[in-house]
MARDRENTI-960374 format. One record per atom (N, C-alpha, C): residue in one letter; x, y, z; residue number from 1. Coordinates in Angstrom, 2 decimals, m for minus. Layout:
<recs>
(A, (X, Y, Z), NUM);
...
</recs>
This chain:
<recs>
(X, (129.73, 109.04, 135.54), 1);
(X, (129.84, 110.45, 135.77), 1);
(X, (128.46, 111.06, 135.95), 1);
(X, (128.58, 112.03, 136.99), 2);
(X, (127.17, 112.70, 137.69), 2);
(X, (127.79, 113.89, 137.15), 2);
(X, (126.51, 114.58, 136.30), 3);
(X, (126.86, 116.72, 136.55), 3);
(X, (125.05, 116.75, 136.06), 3);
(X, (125.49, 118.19, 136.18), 4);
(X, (124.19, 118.54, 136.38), 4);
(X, (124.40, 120.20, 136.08), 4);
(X, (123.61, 121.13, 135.95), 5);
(X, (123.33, 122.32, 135.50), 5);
(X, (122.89, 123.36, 136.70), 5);
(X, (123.67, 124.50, 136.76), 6);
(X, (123.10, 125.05, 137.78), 6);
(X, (122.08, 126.53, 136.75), 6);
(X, (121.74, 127.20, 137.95), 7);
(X, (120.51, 128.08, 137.00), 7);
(X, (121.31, 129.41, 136.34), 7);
(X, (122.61, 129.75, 136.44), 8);
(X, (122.78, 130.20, 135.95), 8);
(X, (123.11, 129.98, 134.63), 8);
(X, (123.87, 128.69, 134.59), 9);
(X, (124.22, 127.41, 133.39), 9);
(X, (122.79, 127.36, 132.78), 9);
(X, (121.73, 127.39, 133.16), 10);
(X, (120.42, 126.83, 132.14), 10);
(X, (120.19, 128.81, 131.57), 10);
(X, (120.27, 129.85, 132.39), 11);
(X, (120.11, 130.90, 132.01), 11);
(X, (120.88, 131.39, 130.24), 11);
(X, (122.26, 130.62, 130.30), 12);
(X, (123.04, 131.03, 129.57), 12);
(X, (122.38, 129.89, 128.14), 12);
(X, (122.43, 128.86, 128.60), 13);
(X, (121.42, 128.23, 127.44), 13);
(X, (120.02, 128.55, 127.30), 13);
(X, (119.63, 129.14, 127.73), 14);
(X, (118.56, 130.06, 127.23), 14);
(X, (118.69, 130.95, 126.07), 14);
(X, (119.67, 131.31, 126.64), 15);
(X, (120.51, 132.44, 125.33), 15);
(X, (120.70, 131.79, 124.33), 15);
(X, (120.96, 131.09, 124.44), 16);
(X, (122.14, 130.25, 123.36), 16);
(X, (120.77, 129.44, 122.35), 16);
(X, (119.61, 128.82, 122.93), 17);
(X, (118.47, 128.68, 122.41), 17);
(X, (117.87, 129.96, 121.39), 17);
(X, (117.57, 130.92, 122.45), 18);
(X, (117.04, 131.90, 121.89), 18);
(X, (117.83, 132.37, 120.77), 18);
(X, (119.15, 132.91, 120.69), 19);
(X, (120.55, 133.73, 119.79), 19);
(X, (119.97, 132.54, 118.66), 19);
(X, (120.18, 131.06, 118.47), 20);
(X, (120.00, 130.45, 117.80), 20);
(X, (118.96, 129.49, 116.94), 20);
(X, (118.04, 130.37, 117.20), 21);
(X, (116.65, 129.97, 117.07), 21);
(X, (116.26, 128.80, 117.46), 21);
(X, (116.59, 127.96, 118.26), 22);
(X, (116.39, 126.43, 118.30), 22);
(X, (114.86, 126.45, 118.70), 22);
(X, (114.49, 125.39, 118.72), 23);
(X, (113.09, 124.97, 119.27), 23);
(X, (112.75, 124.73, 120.59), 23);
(X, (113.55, 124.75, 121.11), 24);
(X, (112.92, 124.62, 123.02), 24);
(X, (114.27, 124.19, 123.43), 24);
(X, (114.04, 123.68, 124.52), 25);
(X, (114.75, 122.67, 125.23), 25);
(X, (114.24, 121.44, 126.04), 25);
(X, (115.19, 120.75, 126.48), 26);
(X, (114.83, 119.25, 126.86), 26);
(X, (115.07, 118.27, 128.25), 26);
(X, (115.12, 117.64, 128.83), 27);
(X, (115.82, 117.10, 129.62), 27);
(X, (115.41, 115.70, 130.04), 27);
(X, (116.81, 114.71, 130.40), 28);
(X, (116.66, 113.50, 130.29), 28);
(X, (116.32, 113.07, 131.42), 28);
(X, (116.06, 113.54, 132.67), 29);
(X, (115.98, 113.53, 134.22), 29);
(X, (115.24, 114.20, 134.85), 29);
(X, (114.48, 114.74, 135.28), 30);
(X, (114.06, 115.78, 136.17), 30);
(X, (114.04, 115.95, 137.57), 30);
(X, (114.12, 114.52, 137.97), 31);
(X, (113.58, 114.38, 139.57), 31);
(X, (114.54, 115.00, 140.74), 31);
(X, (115.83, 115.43, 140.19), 32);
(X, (116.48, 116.67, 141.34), 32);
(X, (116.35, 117.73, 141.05), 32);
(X, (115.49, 118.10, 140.20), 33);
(X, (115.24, 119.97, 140.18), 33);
(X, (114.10, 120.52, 141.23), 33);
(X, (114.54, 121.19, 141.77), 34);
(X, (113.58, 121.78, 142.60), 34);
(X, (112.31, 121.96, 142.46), 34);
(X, (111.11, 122.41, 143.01), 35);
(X, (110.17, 122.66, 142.73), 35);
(X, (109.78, 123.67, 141.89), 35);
(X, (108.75, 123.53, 141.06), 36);
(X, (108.43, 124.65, 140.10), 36);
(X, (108.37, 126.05, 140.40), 36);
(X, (108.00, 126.29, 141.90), 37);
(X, (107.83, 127.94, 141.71), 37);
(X, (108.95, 127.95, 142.88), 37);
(X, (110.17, 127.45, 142.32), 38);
(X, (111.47, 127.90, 143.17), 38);
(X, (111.84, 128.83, 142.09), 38);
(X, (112.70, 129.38, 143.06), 39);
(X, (113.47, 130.55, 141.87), 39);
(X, (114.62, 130.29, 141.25), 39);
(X, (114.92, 128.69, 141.96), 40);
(X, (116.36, 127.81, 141.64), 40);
(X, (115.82, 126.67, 140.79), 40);
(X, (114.55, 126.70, 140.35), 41);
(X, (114.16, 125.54, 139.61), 41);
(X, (114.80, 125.44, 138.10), 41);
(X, (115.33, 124.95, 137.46), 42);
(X, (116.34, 124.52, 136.44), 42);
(X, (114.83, 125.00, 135.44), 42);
(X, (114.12, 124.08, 135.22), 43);
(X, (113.01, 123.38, 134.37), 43);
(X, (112.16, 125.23, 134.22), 43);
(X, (111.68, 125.84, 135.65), 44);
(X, (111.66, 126.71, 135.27), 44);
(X, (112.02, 128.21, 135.32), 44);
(X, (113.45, 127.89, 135.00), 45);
(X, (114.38, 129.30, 134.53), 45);
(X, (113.96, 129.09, 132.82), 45);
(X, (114.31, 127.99, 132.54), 46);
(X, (114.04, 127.30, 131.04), 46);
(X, (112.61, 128.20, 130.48), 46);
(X, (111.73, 127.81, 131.21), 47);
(X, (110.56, 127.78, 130.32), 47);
(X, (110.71, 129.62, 130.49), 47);
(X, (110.43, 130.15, 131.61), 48);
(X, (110.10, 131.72, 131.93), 48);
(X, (111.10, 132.23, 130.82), 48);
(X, (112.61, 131.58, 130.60), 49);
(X, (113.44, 132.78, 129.73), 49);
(X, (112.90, 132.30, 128.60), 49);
(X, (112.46, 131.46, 128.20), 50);
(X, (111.69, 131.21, 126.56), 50);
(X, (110.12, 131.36, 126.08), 50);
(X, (109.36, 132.08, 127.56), 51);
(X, (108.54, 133.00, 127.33), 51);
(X, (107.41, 132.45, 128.44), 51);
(X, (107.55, 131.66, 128.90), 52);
(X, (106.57, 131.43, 129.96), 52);
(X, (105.62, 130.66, 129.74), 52);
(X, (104.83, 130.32, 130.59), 53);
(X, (103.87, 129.67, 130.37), 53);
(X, (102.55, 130.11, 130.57), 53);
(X, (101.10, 129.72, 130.57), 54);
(X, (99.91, 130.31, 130.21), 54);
(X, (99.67, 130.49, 128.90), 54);
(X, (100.05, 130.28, 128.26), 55);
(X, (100.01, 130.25, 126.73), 55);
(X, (100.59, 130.90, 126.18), 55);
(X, (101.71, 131.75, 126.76), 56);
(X, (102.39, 133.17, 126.12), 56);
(X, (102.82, 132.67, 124.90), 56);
(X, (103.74, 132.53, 125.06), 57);
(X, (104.88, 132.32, 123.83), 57);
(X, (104.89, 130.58, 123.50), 57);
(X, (104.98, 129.93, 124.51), 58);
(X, (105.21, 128.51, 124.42), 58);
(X, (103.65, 127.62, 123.88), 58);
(X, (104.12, 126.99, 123.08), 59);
(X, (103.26, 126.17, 122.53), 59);
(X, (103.08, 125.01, 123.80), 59);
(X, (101.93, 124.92, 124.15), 60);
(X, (101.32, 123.95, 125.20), 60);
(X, (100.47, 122.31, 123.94), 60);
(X, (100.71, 121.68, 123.68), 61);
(X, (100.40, 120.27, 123.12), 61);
(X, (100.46, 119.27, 123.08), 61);
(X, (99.30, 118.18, 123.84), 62);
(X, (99.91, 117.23, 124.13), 62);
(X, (100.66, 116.39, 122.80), 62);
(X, (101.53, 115.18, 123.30), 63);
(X, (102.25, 114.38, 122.43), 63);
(X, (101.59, 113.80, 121.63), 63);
(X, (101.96, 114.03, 120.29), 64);
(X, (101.08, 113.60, 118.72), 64);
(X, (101.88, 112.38, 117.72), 64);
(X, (103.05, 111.65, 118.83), 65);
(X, (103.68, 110.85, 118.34), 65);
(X, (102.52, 109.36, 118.03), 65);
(X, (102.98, 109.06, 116.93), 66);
(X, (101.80, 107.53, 116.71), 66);
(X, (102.86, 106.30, 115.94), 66);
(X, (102.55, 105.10, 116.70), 67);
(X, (103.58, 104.29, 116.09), 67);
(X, (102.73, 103.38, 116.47), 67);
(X, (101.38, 103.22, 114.84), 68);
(X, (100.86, 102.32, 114.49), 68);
(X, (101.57, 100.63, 114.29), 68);
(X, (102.83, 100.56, 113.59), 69);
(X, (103.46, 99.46, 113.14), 69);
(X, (104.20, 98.89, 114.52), 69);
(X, (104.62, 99.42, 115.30), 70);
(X, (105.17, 99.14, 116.92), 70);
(X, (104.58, 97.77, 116.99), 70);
(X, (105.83, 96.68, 117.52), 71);
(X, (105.56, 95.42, 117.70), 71);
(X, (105.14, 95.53, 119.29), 71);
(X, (105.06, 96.43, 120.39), 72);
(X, (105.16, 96.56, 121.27), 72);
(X, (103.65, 97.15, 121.18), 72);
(X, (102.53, 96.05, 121.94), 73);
(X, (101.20, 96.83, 122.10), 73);
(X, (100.43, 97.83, 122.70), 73);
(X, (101.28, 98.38, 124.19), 74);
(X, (101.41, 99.68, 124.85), 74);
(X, (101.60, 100.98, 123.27), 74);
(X, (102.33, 100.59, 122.59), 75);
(X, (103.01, 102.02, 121.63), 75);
(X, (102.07, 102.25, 120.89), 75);
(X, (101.61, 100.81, 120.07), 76);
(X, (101.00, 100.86, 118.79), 76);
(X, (99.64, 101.44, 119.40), 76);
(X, (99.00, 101.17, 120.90), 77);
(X, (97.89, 101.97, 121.03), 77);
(X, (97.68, 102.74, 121.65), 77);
(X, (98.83, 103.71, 121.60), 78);
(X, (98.39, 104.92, 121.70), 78);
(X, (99.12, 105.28, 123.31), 78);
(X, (99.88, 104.30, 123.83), 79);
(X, (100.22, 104.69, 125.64), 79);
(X, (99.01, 104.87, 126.19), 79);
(X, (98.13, 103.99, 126.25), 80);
(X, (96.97, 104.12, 127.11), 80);
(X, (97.02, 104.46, 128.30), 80);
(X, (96.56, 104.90, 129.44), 81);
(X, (96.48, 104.87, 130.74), 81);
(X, (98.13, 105.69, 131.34), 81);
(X, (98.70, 106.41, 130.48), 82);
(X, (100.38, 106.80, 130.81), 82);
(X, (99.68, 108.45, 131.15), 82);
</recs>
């Protein structure tokens, strides 16, 4: 099964983020959303209704995940070169 979200569908979970204090939002795919400064872009209806970007509201940070013990040597150092 294929679905997918249209922008009014990501508008309404915006709400539903925001009404419920959640922490952001997410997504497992990106590569059919339109381009960023479309006005149909999924990714950003998301970010603009949860405050935008430039530093407004949204916390900008890169990833602080560390998995020293990782039997896998890409993880344990750090995703080098990713």
């Amino acid at each position: 099964m294929i679905s997918y979200d249209t922008p009014q569908v990501v508008a309404q979970k915006v709400d539903y983020i925001k009404n419920t204090h959640l922490g952001g939002a997410m997504w497992w795919e990106t590569s059919g959303d339109k381009p960023a400064n479309s006005s149909e872009s999924l990714i950003n209806i998301a970010a603009q209704g949860l405050g935008g970007y430039e530093g407004k509201t949204m916390e900008k940070q890169l990833n602080c995940l560390e998995y020293p013990f990782s039997k896998y040597d890409n993880l344990k150092a750090g995703m080098p070169n990713e």
